[in-house]
ZAMARGU-4260 file (C-alpha; in steps of 0.2 Angstrom, whole numbers, plus 5000, padded with zeros to 4 digits):
<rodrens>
0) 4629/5703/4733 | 4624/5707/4751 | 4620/5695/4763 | 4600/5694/4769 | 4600/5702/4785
5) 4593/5697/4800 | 4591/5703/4818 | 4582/5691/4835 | 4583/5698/4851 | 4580/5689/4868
10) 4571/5701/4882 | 4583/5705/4893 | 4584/5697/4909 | 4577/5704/4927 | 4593/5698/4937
15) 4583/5698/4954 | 4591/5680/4956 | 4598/5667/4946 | 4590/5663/4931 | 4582/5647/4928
20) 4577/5636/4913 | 4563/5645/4910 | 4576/5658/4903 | 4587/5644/4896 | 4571/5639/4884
25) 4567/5656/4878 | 4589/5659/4875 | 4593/5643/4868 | 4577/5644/4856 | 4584/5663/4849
30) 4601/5654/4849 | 4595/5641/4839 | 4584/5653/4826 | 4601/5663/4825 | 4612/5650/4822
35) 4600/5645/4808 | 4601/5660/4800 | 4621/5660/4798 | 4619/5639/4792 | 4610/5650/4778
40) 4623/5662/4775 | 4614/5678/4782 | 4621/5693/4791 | 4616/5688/4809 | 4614/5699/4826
45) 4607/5692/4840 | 4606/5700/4856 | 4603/5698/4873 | 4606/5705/4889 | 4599/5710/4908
50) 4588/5724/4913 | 4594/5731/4929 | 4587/5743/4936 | 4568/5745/4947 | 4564/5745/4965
55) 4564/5727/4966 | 4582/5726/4965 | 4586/5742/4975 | 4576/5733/4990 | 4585/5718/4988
60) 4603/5726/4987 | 4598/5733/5002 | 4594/5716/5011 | 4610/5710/5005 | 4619/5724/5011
65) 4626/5731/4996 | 4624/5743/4983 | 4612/5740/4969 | 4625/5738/4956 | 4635/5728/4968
70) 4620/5717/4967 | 4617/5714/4950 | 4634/5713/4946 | 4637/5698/4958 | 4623/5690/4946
75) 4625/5695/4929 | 4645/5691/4932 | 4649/5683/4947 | 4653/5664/4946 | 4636/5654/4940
80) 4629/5670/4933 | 4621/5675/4918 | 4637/5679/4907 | 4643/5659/4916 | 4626/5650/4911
85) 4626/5658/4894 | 4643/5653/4890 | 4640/5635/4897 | 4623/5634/4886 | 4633/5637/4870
90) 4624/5652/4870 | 4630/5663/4851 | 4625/5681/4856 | 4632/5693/4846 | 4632/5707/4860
95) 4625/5708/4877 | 4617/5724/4884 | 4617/5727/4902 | 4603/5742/4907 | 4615/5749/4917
100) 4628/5752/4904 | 4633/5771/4902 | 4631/5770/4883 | 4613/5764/4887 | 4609/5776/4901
105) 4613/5791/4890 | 4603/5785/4875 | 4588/5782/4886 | 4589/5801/4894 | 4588/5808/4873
110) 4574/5797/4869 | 4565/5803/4885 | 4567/5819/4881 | 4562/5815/4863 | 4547/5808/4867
115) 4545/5825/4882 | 4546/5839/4868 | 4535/5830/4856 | 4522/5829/4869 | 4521/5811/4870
120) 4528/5812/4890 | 4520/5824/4904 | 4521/5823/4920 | 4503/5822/4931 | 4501/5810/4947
125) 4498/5791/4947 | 4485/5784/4959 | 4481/5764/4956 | 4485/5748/4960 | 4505/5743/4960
130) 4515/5726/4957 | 4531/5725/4964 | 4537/5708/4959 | 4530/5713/4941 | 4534/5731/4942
135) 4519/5735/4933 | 4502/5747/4934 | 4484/5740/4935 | 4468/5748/4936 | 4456/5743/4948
140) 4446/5736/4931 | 4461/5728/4927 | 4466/5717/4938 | 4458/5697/4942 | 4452/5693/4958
145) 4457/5708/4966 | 4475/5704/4960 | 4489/5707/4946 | 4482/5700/4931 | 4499/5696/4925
150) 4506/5688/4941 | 4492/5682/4954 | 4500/5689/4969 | 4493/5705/4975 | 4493/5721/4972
155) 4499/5739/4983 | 4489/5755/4982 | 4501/5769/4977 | 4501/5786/4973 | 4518/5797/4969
160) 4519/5810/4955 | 4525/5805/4938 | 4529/5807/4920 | 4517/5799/4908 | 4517/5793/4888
165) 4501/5795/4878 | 4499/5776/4875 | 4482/5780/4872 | 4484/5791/4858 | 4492/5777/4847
170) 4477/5763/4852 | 4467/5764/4834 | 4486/5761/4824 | 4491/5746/4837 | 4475/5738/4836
175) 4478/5737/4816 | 4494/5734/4817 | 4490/5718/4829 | 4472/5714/4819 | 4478/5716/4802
180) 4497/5709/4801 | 4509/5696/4805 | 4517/5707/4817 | 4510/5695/4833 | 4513/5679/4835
185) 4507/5667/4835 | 4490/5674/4828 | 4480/5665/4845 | 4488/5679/4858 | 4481/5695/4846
190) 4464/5693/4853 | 4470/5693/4871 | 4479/5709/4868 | 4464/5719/4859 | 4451/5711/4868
195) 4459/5712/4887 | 4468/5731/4884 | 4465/5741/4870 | 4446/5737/4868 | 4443/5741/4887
200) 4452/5758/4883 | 4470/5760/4883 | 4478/5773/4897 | 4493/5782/4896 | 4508/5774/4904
205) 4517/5780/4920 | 4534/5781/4913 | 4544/5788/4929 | 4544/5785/4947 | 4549/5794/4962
210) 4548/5784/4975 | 4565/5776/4972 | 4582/5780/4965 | 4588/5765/4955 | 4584/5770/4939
215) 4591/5782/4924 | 4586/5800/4931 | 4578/5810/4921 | 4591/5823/4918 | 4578/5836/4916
220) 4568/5832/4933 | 4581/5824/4943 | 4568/5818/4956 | 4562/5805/4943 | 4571/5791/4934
225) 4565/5782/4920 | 4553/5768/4925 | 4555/5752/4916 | 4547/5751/4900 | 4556/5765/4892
230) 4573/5757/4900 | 4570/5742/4896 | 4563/5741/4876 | 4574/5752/4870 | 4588/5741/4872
235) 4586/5733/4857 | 4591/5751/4848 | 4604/5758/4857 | 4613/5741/4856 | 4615/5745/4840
240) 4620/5762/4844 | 4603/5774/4845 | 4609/5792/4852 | 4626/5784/4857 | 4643/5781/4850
245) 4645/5764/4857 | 4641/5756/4841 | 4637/5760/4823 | 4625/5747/4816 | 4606/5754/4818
250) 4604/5758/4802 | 4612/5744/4794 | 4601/5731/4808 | 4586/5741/4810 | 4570/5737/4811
255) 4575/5720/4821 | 4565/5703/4811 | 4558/5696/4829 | 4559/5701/4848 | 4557/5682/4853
260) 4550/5685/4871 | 4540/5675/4884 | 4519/5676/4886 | 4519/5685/4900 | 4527/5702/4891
265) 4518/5702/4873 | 4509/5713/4882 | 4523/5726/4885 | 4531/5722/4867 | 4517/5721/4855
270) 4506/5737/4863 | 4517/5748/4873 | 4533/5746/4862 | 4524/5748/4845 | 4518/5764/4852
275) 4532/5771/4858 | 4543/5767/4841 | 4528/5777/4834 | 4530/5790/4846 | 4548/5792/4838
280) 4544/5791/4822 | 4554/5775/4822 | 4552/5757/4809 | 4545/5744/4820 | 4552/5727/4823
285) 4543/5714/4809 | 4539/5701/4823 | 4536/5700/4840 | 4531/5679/4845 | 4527/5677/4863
290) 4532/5659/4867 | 4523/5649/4882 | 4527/5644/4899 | 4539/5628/4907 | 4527/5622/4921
295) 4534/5612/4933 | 4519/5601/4944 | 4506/5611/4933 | 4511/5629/4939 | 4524/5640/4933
300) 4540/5641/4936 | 4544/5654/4950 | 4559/5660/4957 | 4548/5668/4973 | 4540/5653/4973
305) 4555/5643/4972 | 4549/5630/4962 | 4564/5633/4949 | 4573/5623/4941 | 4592/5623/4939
310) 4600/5621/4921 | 4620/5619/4926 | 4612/5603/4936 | 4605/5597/4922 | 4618/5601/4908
315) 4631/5594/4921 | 4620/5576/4921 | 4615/5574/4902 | 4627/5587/4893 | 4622/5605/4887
320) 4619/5599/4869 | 4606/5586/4878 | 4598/5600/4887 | 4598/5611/4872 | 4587/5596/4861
325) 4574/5593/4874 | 4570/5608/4875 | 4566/5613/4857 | 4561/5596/4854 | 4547/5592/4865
330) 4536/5608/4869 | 4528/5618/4853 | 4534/5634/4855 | 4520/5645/4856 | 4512/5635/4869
335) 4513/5630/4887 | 4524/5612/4891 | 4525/5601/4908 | 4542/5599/4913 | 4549/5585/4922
340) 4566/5575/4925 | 4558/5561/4919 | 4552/5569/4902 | 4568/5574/4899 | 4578/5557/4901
345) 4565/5550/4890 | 4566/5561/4876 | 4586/5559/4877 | 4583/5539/4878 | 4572/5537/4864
350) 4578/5552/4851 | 4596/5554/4854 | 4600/5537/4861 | 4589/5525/4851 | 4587/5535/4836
355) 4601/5546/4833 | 4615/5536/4840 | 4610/5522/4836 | 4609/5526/4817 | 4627/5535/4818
360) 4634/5521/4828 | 4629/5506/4818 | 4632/5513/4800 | 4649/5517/4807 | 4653/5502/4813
365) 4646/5493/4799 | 4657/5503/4787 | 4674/5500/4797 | 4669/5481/4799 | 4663/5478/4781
370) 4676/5493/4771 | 4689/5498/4785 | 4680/5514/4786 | 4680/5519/4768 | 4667/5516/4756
375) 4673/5510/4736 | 4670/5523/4723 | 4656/5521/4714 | 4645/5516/4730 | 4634/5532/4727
380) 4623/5526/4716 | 4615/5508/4711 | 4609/5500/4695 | 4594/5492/4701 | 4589/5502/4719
385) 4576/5494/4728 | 4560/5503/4734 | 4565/5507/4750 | 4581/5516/4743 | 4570/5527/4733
390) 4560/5532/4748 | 4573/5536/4761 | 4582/5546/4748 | 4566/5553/4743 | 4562/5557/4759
395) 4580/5564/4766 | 4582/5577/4748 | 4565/5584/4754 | 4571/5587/4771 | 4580/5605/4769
400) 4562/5614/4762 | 4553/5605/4775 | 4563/5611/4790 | 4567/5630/4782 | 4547/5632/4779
405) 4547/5626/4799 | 4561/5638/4804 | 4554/5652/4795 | 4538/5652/4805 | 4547/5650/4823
410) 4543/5633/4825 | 4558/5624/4829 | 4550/5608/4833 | 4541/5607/4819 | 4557/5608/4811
415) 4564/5596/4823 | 4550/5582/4821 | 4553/5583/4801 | 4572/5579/4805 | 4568/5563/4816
420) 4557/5555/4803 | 4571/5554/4792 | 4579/5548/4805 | 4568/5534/4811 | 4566/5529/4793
425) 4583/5526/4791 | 4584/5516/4805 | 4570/5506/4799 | 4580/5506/4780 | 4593/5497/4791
430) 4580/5482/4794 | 4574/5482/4778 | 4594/5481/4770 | 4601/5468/4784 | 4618/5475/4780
435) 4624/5459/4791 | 4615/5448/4776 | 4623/5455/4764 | 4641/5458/4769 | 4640/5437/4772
440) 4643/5438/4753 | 4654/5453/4747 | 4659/5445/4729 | 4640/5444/4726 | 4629/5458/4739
445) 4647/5471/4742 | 4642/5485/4728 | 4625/5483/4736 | 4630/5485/4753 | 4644/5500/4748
450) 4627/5508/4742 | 4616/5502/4756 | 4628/5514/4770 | 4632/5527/4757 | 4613/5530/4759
455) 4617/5529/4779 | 4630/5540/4779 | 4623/5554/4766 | 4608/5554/4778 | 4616/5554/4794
460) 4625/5571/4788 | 4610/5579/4780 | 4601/5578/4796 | 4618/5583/4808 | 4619/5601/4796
465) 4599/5604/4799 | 4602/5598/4818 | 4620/5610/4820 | 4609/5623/4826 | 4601/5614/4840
470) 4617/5604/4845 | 4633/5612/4837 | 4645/5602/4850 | 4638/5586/4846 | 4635/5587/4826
475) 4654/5591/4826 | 4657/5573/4833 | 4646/5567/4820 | 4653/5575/4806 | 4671/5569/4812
480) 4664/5551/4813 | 4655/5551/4796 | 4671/5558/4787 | 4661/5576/4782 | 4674/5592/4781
485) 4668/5608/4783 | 4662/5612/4763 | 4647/5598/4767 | 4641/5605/4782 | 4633/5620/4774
490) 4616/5624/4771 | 4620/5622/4751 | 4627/5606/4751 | 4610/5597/4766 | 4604/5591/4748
495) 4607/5572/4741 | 4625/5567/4736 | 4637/5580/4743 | 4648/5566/4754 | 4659/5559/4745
500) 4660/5542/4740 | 4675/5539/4750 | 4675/5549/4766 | 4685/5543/4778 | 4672/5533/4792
505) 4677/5533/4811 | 4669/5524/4825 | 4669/5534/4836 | 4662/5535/4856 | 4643/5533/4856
510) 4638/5550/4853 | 4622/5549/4867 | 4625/5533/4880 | 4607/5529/4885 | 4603/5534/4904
515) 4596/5523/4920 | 4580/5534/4923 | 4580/5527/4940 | 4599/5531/4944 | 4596/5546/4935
520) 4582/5552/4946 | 4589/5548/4960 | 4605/5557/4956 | 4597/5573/4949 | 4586/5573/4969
525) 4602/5573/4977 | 4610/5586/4966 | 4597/5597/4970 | 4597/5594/4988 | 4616/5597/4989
530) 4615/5614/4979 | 4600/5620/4991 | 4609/5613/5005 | 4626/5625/4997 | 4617/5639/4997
535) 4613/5640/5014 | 4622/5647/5026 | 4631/5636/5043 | 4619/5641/5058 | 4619/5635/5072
540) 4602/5624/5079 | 4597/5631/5097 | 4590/5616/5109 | 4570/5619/5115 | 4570/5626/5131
545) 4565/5614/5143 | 4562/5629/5157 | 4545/5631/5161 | 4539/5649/5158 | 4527/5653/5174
550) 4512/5663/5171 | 4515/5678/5177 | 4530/5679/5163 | 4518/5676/5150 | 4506/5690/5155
555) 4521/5700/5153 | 4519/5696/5132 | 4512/5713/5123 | 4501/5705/5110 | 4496/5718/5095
560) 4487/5719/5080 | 4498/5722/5065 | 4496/5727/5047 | 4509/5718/5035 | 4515/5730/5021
565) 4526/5719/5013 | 4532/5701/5014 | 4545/5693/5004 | 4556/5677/5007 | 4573/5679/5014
570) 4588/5673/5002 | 4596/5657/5004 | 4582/5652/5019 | 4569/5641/5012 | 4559/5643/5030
575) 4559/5660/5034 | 4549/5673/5026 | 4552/5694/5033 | 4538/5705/5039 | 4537/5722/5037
580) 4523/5727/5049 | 4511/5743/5054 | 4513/5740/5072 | 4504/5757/5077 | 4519/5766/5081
585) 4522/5774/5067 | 4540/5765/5062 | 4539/5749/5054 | 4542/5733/5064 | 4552/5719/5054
590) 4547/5702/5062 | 4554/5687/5054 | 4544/5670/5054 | 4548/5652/5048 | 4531/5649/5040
595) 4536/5648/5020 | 4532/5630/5020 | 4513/5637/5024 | 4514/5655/5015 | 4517/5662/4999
600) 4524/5681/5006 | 4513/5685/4991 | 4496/5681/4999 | 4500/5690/5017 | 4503/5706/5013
605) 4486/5718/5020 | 4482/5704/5032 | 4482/5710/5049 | 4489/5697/5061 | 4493/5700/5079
610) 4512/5698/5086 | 4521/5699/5102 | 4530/5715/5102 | 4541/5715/5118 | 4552/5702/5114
615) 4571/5707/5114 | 4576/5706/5097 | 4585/5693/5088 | 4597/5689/5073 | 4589/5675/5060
620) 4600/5673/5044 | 4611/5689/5046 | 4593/5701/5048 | 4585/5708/5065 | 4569/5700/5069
625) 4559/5713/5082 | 4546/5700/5090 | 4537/5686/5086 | 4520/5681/5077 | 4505/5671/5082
630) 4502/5654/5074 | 4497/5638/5080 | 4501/5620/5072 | 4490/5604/5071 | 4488/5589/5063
635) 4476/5586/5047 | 4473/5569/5040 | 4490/5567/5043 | 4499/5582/5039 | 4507/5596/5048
640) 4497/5612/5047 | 4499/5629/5054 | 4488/5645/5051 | 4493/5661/5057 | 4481/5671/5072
645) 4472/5684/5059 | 4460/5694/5066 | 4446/5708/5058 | 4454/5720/5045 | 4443/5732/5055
650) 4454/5734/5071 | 4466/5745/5069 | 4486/5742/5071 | 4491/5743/5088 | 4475/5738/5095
655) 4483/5728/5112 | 4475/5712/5113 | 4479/5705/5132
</rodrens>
């Protein structure tokens, strides 16, 4: 008989910088449904991979000095990389598709051409509203507050010619598609997607760009190369070998059961993918479920606005299988959730610690105390069980439907919150039980008490198979201590009875030592002040000048109006955020100020400023600074404040000022 198949992708990672635990969430939660899968016995393939290409990276290749393969490469492979913080995580992926891979770049150039011939592509000219950090188009309609509706941060006027797919043409079959099946979810985000952009009216997508080079060209127009959206969601087919030779499994895997992506790209995956898969004439995927957001201190997580946080600290601190339980266990997954340090030593204190541990430990010491470690035969059953026998056994042989009806509808801490009441009300069984009681007689109480940590045991390993997928390192210590081989970690045998009588009980180290919050915090602060500190580079700290300047010198200062056209923060500086500026002349000016303790670079750009223009220029962190802006500090209820000199939109750049 063949095996169920079943098919979960990740999205695949923008590798602009490191990723965070933002990405650990959503990877660990596919990794977690995939392993799940194979506990059943199904024919898994989980993927995962990076998408590499865009003008975002070709600019910052080119602030680093390197080429934009150079670039991604140091972060997809280079040490502390994506491939590095997948393999640390535990992470199962069957295969890992990179964007820039040849396989994938030749497949992409056939379905572009595809989708050309049909009539689904044709080129025209985009004018509209731009996101670099997001990479997307907006109307003017579309966007909030004058900026990207996706993002926040604001938005470029451009126009270049481009090719275009007739999204609009399949707008009636997505809206039924996401109105009258299970094809989003969950079911709350359908309404946002009809109501926000198909009902307004859907436009056709601009699918190639020609303002930059880092892209697949499209090898009939080789001034274009494929924008993202067509680069990017195809992945999941030619990873299994769509118009390539690389692999062979697209009609065996094909259509995939979930694309498990984050909120802010159902859009992208439950619109524009749908439409484009219809635009091949292709299955579409079964599900697409859009997960919700980390927040850290109520916003979220961003690597521009550097409120990130870093998953080798944590899994270095509290152990990967730790990291890999808090995170399942203590947001819903379709919804936002507050992170903290604090949150996460608590949940590993009370559920792993008090709960877990403490039912493995005890029952294990209690068996090597009472029995040397192994139970009489016999000890499964008993003549006369008391009440609170009934119901923890009860309760444990009901487990499995629980947590597979959970699983099944991508709610893994559902599935989780099931497995810890079995576990809390074992821990109370103990206190009903008093194995120390009882054990004070063993002619009389010992074929109760033999019963009393069967009951422990058999639990114990019920809840370790249904908890393998969350915490494979871990659940293997368990097994080892409770004396379960290999044929009773299967999904078949997380039913009532399958351990033997007579396994052999180890007590082994405490699988989850409870943690000093206060030491911890204090530890995980310094952690993260070293690594931020690491990343920095040596520099040397000028003294002030103590030379007064006379006035004349200052009159010499050329102070102009300037136009920023882009800001952005330089790498590995937590201070210093790069201008590039319309200074009048025609060629750009780069100034580079240490004002990102003040400024998001995201809410600068169009503000016209004024700047000193004939200073000699400088070096500040490896990059030429070319004069210097107009700020001023002072002291508000306390607090350092500095606004920069901004001036009416109205005067034009180069305007001299004094």
């Amino acid at each position: 008989m063949d095996k169920k198949k079943f098919y979960l992708t990740t999205p695949i990672y923008y590798p602009s910088d490191k990723l965070h635990i933002g990405h650990t969430y959503c990877t660990v939660a596919t990794d977690a449904l995939a392993r799940y899968h194979r506990l059943k016995g199904e024919d898994v393939m989980f993927l995962t991979g990076t998408d590499e290409h865009g003008q975002k990276i070709e600019d910052k290749a080119k602030e680093a000095g390197v080429t934009p393969k150079e670039f991604v490469d140091r972060i997809v492979e280079g040490p502390a990389g994506v491939l590095d913080l997948w393999k640390l995580m535990n992470i199962s992926n069957d295969r890992f598709i990179r964007t820039t891979d040849d396989y994938h770049v030749a497949s992409v150039q056939k379905i572009f051409r595809k989708m050309y011939e049909k009539g689904d592509i044709y080129k025209g000219t985009y004018k509209g509203k731009y996101c670099k950090p997001c990479e997307s188009f907006w109307t003017e309609s579309q966007l909030v507050d004058g900026k990207c509706p996706d993002c926040g941060r604001e938005v470029q006027d451009a126009e270049e010619e481009a090719y275009f797919f007739r999204l609009s043409k399949y707008a009636d079959r997505i809206q039924d598609l996401l109105e009258n099946t299970d094809f989003l979810q969950p079911r709350s985000r359908v309404n946002e997607m009809v109501n926000n952009f198909i009902k307004p009216g859907l436009e056709d997508l601009c699918v190639s760009r020609t303002s930059f080079t880092w892209g697949i060209p499209v090898d009939f127009d080789p001034g274009h190369v494929v924008y993202v959206w067509v680069d990017a969601l195809f992945n999941y087919t030619t990873a299994l070998g769509l118009f390539n030779d690389k692999y062979d499994d697209y009609d065996h895997y094909w259509p995939a059961d979930v694309h498990i992506v984050g909120k802010e790209i159902v859009r992208f995956h439950s619109i524009i993918w749908p439409a484009m898969l219809m635009s091949m004439e292709m299955p579409l995927p079964k599900h697409v479920f859009g997960h919700g957001w980390l927040l850290l201190d109520g916003g979220k997580m961003s690597k521009s606005k550097g409120n990130v946080v870093d998953p080798y600290i944590l899994a270095e601190k509290f152990g990967v299988d730790a990291l890999r339980f808090f995170l399942m266990r203590t947001f819903p997954f379709g919804s936002d959730g507050n992170f903290s340090n604090e949150l996460l030593i608590q949940t590993i204190n009370t559920d792993l610690a008090n709960d877990l541990g403490n039912l493995v430990s005890r029952t294990t010491a209690m068996a090597g105390k009472y029995f040397g470690g192994q139970l009489p035969a016999g000890c499964k059953t008993c003549a006369a069980p008391e009440p609170y026998d009934t119901e923890l056994i009860s309760l444990a042989s009901s487990l499995r439907e629980k947590y597979e009806e959970a699983m099944e509808s991508f709610a893994p801490h559902k599935a989780l919150d099931e497995v810890f009441k079995v576990i809390q009300r074992a821990n109370k069984y103990i206190d009903e039980c008093a194995p120390w009681v009882l054990a004070k007689d063993m002619e009389k109480n010992g074929a109760r008490l033999a019963h009393v940590l069967y009951n422990l045991l058999e639990t114990a390993r019920i809840c370790g198979v249904l908890l393998s997928p969350f915490m494979p390192g871990s659940c293997e210590k368990l097994f080892a201590q409770i004396g379960a081989g290999e044929d009773v970690r299967t999904w078949g045998s997380a039913a009532w009875g399958s351990l033997s009588e007579t396994a052999a009980v180890t007590k082994g180290e405490n699988l989850f030592p409870r943690i000093d919050v206060d030491k911890a915090i204090e530890e995980l602060e310094a952690a993260a002040t070293a690594a931020k500190k690491a990343a920095l580079p040596d520099i040397e700290l000028e003294p002030q000048l103590t030379e007064p300047v006379d006035f004349d010198t200052f009159c010499k200062s050329d102070f102009r109006v300037v136009k920023v056209k882009s800001c952005e923060a330089v790498k590995k500086s937590e201070k210093l955020l790069k201008f590039i500026l319309d200074d009048g002349t025609g060629t750009d000016r780069q100034i580079l100020s240490g004002i990102h303790k003040f400024y998001e670079p995201e809410d600068l750009i169009g503000k016209t400023l004024v700047a000193i223009v004939n200073l000699p220029p400088r070096k500040m962190m490896g990059q030429e600074s070319q004069g210097m802006l107009i700020s001023a500090v002072h002291t508000e209820k306390g607090e350092e404040k500095l606004h920069l000199l901004m001036v009416d939109d109205s005067i034009p750049a180069g305007a001299k000022l004094c």
